[in-house]
N, C-alpha and C positions, 0 to 999 in steps of 0.2 A: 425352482426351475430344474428339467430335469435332462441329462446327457444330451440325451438326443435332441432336444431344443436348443442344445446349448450348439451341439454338429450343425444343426442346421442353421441358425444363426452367423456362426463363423465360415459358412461355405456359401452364401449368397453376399451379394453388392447391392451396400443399403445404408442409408442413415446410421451414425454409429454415433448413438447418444450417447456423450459421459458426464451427463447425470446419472446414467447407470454405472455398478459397480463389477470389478474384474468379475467374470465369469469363472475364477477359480475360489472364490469367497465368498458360497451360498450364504452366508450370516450378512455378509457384503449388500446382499444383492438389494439393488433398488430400481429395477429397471420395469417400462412404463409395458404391460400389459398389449396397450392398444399398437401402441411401435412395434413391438415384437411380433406381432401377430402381421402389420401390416410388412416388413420387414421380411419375414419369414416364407411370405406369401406372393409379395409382389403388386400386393395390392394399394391402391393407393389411398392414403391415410384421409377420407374425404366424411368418417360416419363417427358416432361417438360410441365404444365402449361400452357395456354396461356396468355402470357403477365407477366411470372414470372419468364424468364430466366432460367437456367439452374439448374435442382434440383438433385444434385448427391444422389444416391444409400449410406445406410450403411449399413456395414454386419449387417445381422440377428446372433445373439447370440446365438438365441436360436430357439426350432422346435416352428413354429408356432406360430412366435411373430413378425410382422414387424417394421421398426426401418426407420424412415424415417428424414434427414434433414430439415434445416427451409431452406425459401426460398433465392436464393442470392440474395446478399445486407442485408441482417437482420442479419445471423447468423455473429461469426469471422471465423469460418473455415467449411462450409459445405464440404470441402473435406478432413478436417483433420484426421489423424488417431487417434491423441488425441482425448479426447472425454469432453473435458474440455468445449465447447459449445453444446453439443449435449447430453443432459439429459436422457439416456434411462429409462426407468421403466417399472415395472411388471403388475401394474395394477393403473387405471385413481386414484383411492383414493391416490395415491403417492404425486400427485399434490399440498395438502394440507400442506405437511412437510415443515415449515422453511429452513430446512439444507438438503441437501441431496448426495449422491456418485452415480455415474450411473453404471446402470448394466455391462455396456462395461470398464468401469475405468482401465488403469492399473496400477494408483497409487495412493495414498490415498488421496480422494478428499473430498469437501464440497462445493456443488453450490447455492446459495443464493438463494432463490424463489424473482419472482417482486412482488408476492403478501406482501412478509415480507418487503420489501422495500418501499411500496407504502401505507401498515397501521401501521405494528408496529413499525418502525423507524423514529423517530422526522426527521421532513421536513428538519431541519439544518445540520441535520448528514454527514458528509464526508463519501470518499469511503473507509478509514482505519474501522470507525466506523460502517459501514454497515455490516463489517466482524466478528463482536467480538461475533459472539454467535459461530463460529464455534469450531471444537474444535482443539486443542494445541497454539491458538493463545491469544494475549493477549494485551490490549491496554496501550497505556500509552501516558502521555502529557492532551493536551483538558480539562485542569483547567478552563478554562475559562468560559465553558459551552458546551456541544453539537456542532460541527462544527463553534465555535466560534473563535478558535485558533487551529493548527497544533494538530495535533497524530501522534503515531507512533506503529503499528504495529509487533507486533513479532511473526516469525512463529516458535516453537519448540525452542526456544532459539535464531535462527539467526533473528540478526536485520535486520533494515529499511538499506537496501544498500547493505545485502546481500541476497536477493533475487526479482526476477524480477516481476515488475507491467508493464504489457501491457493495453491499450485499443483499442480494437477488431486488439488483437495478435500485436500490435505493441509496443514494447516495450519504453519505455520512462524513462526520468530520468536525476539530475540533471549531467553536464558534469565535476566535478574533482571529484565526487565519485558516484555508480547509486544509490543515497537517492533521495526520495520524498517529495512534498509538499500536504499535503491532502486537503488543502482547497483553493489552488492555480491554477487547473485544471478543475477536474469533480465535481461541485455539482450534488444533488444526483438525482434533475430533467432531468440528462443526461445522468444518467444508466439505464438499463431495468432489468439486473440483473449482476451478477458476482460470479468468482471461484477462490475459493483458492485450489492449487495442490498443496500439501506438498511433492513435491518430482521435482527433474530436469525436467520431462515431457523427452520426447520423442526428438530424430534427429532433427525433426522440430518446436520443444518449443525455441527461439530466445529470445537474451539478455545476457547482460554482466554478471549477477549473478545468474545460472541457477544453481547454488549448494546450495541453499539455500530452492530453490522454487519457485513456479510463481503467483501470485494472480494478476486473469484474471477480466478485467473490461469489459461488453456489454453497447456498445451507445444505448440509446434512440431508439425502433423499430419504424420503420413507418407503419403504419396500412392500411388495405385494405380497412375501413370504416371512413368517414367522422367525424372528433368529434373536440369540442373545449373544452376547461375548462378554467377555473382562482381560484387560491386560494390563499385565505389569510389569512396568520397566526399572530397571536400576541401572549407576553405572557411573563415568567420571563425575567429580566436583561433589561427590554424596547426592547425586541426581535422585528424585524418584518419584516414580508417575504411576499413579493408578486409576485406570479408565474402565467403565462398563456403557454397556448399549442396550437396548431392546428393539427389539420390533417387531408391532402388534403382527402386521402383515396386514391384507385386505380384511376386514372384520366382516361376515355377510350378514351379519343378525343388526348391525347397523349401517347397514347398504351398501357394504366396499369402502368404510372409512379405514385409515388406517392411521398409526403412530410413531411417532420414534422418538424415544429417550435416550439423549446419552450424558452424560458425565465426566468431569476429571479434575482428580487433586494433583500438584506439583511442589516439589519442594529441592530443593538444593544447597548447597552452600555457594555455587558460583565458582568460575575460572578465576576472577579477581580475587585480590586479600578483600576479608571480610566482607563480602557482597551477596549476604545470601539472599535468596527470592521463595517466593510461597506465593503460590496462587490456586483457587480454586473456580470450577464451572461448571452450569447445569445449563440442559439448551432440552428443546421439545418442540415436537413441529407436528400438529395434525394435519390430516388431509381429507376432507369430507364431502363426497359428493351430495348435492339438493339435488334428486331429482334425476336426469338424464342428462341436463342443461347445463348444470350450476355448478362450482364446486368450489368449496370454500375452502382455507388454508388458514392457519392459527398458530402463530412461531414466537415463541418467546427463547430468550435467553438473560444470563445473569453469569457478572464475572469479577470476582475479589484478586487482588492482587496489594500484596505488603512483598516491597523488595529496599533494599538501602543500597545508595548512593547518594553521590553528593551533584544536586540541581543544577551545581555551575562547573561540572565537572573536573578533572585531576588528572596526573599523571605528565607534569611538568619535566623538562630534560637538563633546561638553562645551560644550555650551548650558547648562550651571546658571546660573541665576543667585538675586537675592533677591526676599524679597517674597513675602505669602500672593498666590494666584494667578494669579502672572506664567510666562509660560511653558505655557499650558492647553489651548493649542488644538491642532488639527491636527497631528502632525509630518510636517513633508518634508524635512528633511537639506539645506533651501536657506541655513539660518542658524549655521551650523556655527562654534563659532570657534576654539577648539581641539580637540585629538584628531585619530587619525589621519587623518580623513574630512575635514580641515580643511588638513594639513599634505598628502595622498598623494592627494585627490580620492574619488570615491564609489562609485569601482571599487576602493577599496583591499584587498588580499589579505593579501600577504606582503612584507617590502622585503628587499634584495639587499646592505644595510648591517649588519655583524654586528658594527660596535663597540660596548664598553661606553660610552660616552659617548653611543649612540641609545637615545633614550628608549624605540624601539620595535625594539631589537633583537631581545627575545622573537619578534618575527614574522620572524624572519627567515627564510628559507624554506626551507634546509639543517639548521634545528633545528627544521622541522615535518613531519616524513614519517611519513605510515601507510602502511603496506603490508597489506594484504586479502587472502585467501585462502579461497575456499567451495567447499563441492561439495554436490551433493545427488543423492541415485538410490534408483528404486524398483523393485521386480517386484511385477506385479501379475497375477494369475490371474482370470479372469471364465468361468465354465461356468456352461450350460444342462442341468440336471439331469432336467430335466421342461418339459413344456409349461408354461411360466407358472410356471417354479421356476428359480431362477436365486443363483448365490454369487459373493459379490467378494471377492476376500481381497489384501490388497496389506501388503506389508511398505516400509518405509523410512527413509533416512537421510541424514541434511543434516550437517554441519559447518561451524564460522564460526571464522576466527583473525582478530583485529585486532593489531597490533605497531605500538604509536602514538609517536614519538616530538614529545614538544611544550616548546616555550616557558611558564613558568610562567602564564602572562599578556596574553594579548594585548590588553588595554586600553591598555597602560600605567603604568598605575597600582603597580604592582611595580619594585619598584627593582633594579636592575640589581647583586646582591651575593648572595654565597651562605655558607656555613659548609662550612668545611673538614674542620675539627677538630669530635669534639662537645662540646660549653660553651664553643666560641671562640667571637672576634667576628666578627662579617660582613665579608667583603673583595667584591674589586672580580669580578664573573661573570657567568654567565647563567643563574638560576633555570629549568628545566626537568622535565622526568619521564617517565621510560619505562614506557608503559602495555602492559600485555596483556589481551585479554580473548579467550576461547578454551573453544570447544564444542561437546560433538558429541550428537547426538539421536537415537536411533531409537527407533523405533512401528511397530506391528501394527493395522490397521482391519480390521475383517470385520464384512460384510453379508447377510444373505440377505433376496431380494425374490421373493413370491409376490403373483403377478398374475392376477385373476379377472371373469366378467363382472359384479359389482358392486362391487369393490373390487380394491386391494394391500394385501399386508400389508411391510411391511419392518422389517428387526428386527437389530440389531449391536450393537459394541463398538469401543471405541480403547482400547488401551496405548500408554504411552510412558514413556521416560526419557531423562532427561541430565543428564550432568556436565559442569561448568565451571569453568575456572581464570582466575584475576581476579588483577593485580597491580597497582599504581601506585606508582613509585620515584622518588626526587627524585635529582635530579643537576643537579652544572654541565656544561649541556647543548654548552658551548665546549670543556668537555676529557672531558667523560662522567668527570669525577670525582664520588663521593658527596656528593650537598649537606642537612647536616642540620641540616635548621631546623623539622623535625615537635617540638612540644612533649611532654611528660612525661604520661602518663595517670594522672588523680589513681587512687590505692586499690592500685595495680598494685605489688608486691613488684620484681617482673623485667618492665622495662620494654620497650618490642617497640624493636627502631635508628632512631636518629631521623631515619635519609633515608627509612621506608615508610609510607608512607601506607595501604596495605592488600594482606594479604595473604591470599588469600579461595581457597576452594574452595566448591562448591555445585552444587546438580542436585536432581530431582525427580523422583517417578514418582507418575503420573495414570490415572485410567482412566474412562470414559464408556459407559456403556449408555444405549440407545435403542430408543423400540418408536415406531412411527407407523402408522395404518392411515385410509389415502384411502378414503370410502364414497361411492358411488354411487347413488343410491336413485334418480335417474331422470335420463334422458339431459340432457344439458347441465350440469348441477350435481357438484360434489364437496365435500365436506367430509372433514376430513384433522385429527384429534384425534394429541395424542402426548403423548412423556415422554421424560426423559433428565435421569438421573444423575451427576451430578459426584462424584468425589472423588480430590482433589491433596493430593502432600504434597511439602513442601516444606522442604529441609533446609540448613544452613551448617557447614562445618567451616574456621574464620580462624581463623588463629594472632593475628593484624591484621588486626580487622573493619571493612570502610571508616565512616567519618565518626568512628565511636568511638575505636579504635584501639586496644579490648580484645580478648583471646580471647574467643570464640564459638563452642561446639560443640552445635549446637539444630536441632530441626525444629519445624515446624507441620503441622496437615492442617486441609482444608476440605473441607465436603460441599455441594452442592445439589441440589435437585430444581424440576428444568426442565417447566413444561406451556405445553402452547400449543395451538392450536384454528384452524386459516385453510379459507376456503371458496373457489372459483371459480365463477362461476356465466354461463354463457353466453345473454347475451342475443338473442343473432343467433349467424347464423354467422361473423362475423367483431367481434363487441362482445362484449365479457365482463367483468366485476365479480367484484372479490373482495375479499376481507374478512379480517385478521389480528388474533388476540391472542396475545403471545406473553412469556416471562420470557426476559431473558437476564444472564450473569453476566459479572462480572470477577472471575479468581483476583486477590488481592492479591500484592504485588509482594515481589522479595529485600528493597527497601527497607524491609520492616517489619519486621527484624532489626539493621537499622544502629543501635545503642542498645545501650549497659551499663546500663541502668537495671537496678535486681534488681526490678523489678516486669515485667521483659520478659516473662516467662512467662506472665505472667497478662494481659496485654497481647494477646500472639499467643491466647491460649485465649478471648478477648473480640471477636477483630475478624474479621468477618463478610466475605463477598466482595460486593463491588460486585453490585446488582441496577437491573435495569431492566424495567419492565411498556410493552407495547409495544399499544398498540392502530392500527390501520392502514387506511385502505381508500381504494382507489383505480379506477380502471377505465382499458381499454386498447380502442383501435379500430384496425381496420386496416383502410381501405379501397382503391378502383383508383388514389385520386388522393393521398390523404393517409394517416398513421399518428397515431395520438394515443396518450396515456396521462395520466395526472391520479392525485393522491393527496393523499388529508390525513394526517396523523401526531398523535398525543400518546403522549408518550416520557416515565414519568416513573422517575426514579434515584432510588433509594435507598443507604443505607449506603455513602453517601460518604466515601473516607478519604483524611486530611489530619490534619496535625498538630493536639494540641488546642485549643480558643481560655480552656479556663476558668481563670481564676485559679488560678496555684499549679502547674498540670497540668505536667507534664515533656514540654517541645516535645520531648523526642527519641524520644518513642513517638508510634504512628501509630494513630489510633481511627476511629471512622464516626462520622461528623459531617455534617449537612445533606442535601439533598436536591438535586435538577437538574432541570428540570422544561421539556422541550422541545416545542414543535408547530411546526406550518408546513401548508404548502401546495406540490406540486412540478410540474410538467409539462413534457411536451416534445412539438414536432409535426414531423414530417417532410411536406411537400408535393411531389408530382414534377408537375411540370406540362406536362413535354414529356418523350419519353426523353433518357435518361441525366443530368437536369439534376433534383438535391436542393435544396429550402430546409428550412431545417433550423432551431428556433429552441427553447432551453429556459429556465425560470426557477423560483425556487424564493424561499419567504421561511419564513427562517429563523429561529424565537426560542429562544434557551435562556436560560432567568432561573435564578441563585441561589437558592436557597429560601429564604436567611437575608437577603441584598442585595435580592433581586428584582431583581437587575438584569443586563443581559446578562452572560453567560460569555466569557472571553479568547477572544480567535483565533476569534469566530464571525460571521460577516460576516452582516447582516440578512437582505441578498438576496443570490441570484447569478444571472446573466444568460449564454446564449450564444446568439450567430447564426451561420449557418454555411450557403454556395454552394458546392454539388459539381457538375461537372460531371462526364462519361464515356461518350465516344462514339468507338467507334470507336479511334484511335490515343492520343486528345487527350484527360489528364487535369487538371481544372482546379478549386482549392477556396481558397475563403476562410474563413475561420472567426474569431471574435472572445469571445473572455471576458471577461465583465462580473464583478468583485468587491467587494462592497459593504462600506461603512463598517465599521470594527471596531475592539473596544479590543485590545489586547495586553497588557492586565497584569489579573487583578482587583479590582472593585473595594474601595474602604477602608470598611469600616461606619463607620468617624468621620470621615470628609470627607462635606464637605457636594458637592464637584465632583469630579468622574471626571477621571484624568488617560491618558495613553496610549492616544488615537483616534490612527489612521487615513483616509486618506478613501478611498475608493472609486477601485477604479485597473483598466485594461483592458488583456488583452495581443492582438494581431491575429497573423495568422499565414494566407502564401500559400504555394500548392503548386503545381506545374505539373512536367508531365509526357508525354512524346511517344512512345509507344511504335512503332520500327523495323522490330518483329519479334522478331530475333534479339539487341537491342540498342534498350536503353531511357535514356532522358537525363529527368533529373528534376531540380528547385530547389526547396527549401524555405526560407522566409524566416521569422526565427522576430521576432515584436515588430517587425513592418514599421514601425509607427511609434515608434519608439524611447523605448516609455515605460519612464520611468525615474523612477518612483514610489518612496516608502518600499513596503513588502511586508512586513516583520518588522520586530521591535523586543524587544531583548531587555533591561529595564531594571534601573537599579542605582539601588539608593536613597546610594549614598557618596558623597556631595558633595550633594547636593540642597539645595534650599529647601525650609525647614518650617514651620509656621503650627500655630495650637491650632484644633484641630479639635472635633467633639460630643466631649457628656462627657468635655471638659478633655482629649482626647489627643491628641500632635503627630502631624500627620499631612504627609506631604510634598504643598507645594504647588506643584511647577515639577517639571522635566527635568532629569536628573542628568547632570553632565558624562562618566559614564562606561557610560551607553546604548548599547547599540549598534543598529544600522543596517544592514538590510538593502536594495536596491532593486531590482526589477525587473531579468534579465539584459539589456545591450543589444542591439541588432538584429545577428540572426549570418545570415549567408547559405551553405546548402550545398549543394554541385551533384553530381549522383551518378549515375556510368556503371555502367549494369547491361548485360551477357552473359549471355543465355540459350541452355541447351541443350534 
């Protein structure tokens, strides 16, 4: 792309796709030929390209604003009604905002810029971690350093499982519940950018936990122009990352197909003692137009990962002490007095000592290795059939293998002996277990979208299935001899070996219909009614069912019926209001099989999937100086499920129980006050109250805060940014304490970027946690050893900190510096 295209682009009011890449980073560039032209132009995106396949129409919002698709193959949904890929804005200064909601939204969004992804996010960073400046979200896990270990994500309170992560709209996720792994998949070399939808998305938003929300991931674009790079980074913890890229650009001797390869090794020793990580990835994505009509897409990816830790994780403080509530307040890991955080410090991981006489040999770091392995790939078809007729059809398939081997125990609290023999006594070992958990998924989506001058109509399907294989084996993890110390399953004639703990097969096949139809009835307004069918089933063949440790040969199925109703309505040509009601669901989980009860049958045939009624409305501005967006929320869940609480009830079946009941308030602004120079500032107040407690829900911080200074002129890139996380418990509360134990207090992390671009050759730093906080962040509690006290209606309830808590803190301050070569 060449200067003056690039002036001309940045001085007109137009769809600003970030599928495309900064305009300062021709190696960057991926941006969609036919958008630019119509963009540039004024013209309205209504013809197809030569050589760019089929580029569907979207409404215009507003009078005299055209709003154009990226090209197929680049975007996830150029026919979608959602707008979760398709960025609208007001005017080209927009482009500059870190975070952003598009003018078409109908529910409260936050779309990621690749420019924030591509300077002010350390190279290591996962895809949970790309997302933490948005707002109501909040991170937590990634002790280790920057995409050096797993995150987790929370949106508004609902965690990692209850809500869906797709990459490019395909939903993914592990198979006995939809959790994720964030550094097991997409390094951040194979996004272009990503959205988080804080609301169930529309008819055709797909996935098992659309009550939660969707946080949308885009592959890696492939560019219309020729470019290579490589870079390489080093820096805290013995970090070091080496990445290259290609791209073919449009090929004309094979019709305007195009390519993009890229690659990346990592390797570290980690923030924690002994926790080092190695991963490697390769990812490639064609894009090949058939014809004028057609254009086909072909995306594979592959990703290894060997990192140590210990599976039931460490970093005990053992503060119990006595006394009704002593011990109550705040935790910060400053009063530690025994445990490992006492004896190894508060970066403790894994120790390097593997005698039986260490209390905390379990952690030793040669008896905790997983090894990871994933791929995922799709072909996807998108033809123009007709003016204003258009088909997607996309096939594909992901796989996940974990090979975990771990330490019994990482508290301590496990005594260092194993069983040899079975019915001997205990001698002197290292309690441990080799875990697998191993899955492969493929699914068929198909769409057709018919677009008209007062509406669309769009109307599809998903199939899917998978199979997965589950073990967990007990051994003395010092000679990998069998350790059997699993007890005897009362009723059981033929008992399962008493070193397995479970021996599970399982998979599911699902499928989803949806109908959605956008009405127009006069210019500036839409209203967009729909539906969409659920039904899963869900099946277990264990020889050795986990937690029971009977055979189980059983399925379940669930059905729902999904409506929902959102409007957009354009107040100006750059203000618009919209308005959501919408249901969404949670499949319930493999875990509502773990149970020999013979009332299991009637159990599963009683228990309903997790609902949520969403009601939403917000409004978004875009003007020459500033961007705004604002939303309210009431979120309320239904058919919550959790073990029973009634007298007598068999806790090993799982029922719906209680309610969840969330609102809030959320916004973010971007200001430019001079070129290339962003302030950037978001917050959000968050409540989720129990329905039975009333009182807030684990892991949901009140508020969240961020600020954030971008600079970009010229050679010189410059950004600060700062997240604010507010108070929060980490355990639920007790209906019979009268005091709430396990707060948190409110902790922030900072983070600078800078960056000098040569030309041919680009030099960049990122400082992750400049000020080295080193706060608790997680807490994961144990009631064994605790203090207890009589609590309401005569029941003991624990009044203190149990010595065998664990402890998470803030990563501390990592610095990485990163040479980039462009071609």
């Amino acid at each position: 792309m060449t200067s003056t295209t690039k002036s001309s682009l940045l001085g007109c009011t137009a769809a600003i796709l970030w599928m495309a890449a900064p305009a300062h980073a021709a190696a960057d560039a991926a941006t969609d030929t036919a958008a630019n032209t119509a963009a540039t132009t004024g013209a309205a995106d209504t013809g197809t390209a030569a050589g760019e396949g089929p580029a569907s129409s979207v409404r215009e919002p507003v009078s005299g604003q055209t709003t154009t698709s990226q090209s197929a193959g680049q975007a996830n949904d150029a026919t979608s009604l959602t707008t979760a890929d398709i960025i609208v804005t007001g005017t080209a200064q927009i482009a500059q905002a870190p975070s952003l909601a598009s003018l078409t939204t109908t529910q409260p969004q936050a779309a990621v810029s690749h420019d924030y992804i591509q300077n002010a996010a350390p190279v290591t960073a996962d895809f949970s971690e790309l997302a933490v400046l948005t707002p109501g979200v909040t991170l937590s896990g990634g002790n280790n350093g920057f995409g050096l270990g797993e995150s987790k994500l929370s949106i508004r309170g609902f965690q990692d499982g209850e809500y869906n992560v797709t990459y490019d709209s395909i939903p993914f996720s592990d198979t006995n519940n939809p959790t994720h792994h964030s550094t097991s998949f997409f390094p951040s070399n194979t996004i272009e950018t990503l959205v988080v939808d804080r609301g169930p998305g529309n008819a055709s938003q797909l996935g098992q936990a659309t009550y939660g929300g969707n946080f949308n991931i885009y592959s890696r674009a492939a560019a219309d122009t020729f470019g290579m790079r490589a870079d390489f980074t080093a820096g805290s913890f013995d970090t070091y990352v080496g990445r290259a890229e290609l791209q073919t650009g449009a090929i004309d001797k094979l019709g305007g197909a195009k390519l993009v390869v890229t690659g990346q090794v990592m390797d570290s020793q980690g923030a924690l003692t002994y926790s080092p990580t190695h991963s490697k990835n390769i990812f490639a994505k064609a894009v090949v137009p058939i014809g004028t009509r057609n254009t086909l897409t072909v995306m594979a990816t592959y990703n290894a990962n060997v990192y140590y830790q210990a599976d039931k994780g460490t970093g005990t403080c053992g503060i119990a002490s006595t006394g009704p509530g002593t011990n109550t307040g705040d935790i910060t890991g400053n009063n530690c007095t025994s445990g490992a955080l006492a004896v190894y410090g508060r970066y403790f991981g894994m120790t390097n000592d593997k005698s039986v006489s260490n209390q905390y040999a379990q952690d030793y770091y040669g008896y905790n290795r997983t090894a990871k392995q994933t791929d995922f790939e799709y072909v996807r078809l998108q033809s123009e059939l007709a003016p204003g007729l258009t088909l997607d059809n996309r096939v594909y398939m992901y796989g996940y293998t974990n090979h975990t081997l771990s330490g019994q125990d990482g508290t301590g609290q496990t005594a260092n002996t194993v069983v040899l023999t079975p019915g001997s006594k205990a001698v002197a070992g290292i309690p441990g277990y080799d875990k697998l958990n191993k899955y492969r998924t493929i699914g068929y989506i198909g769409e057709a979208d018919y677009n008209f001058s007062k509406g669309r109509l769009r109307v599809g399907g998903w199939y899917e299935t998978s199979d997965s294989s589950r073990h967990l084996i007990d051994y003395d993890v010092s000679t990998m001899q069998p350790n059997y110390i699993e007890k005897s399953v009362s009723g059981l004639t033929s008992q399962p070996p008493a070193n397995v703990q479970y021996l599970q097969d399982s998979g599911w096949n699902q499928y989803q219909l949806f109908a959605e139809f956008e009405y127009r009835p006069v210019k500036g307004l839409s209203i967009t009614p729909g539906v969409k069918y659920v039904h899963f089933t869900r099946s277990i063949n264990a020889p050795v069912n986990q937690k029971s440790r009977a055979p189980l040969y059983d399925k379940a199925t669930w059905t729902s019926t999904l409506p929902f109703v959102t409007a957009n309505y354009a107040i100006t040509s750059n203000w618009t209001t919209y308005f959501q009601f919408a249901k969404g669901m949670y499949v319930p989980d493999l875990s509502s099989f773990y149970s020999a009860s013979p009332n299991l049958a009637d159990s599963l045939s009683q228990l309903k999937p997790q609902t949520s009624t969403n009601y939403q409305f917000g409004t978004v501005y875009h003007g020459h100086k500033f961007a705004l967006d604002a939303d309210i929320y009431k979120i309320d869940v239904n058919n919550k499920i959790a073990s029973p609480t009634t007298a007598g009830a068999d806790s090993s079946l799982l029922v719906n129980i209680g309610t969840v009941h969330y609102k809030g308030v959320e916004g973010q602004v971007s200001v430019f006050p001079l070129p290339g120079l962003t302030l950037f500032a978001n917050a959000s107040y968050n409540e989720a109250t129990n329905g039975t407690t009333d009182q807030q829900i684990a892991n949901t911080p009140f508020t969240t805060e961020a600020l954030g200074v971008f600079y970009q002129h010229g050679p010189v890139y410059a950004s600060y940014t700062h997240k604010f996380t507010g108070a929060q418990y980490t355990s639920e509360a007790d209906v019979n304490a009268p005091f709430r134990l396990y707060r948190i207090a409110g902790y922030s992390i900072g983070d600078l970027s800078l960056g000098y671009d040569f030309g041919h050759v680009r030099l960049s730093i990122n400082v992750n946690n400049l000020f080295d906080n080193d706060q608790v962040s997680q807490v994961k509690n144990s009631a064994k050893g605790a203090p207890t006290t009589t609590g309401l209606n005569g029941k003991s309830v624990q009044s203190g900190y149990g010595p065998y808590d664990q402890l998470q803190f803030n990563a501390p301050r990592s610095v990485l510096g990163t040479i980039t070569v462009k071609i």
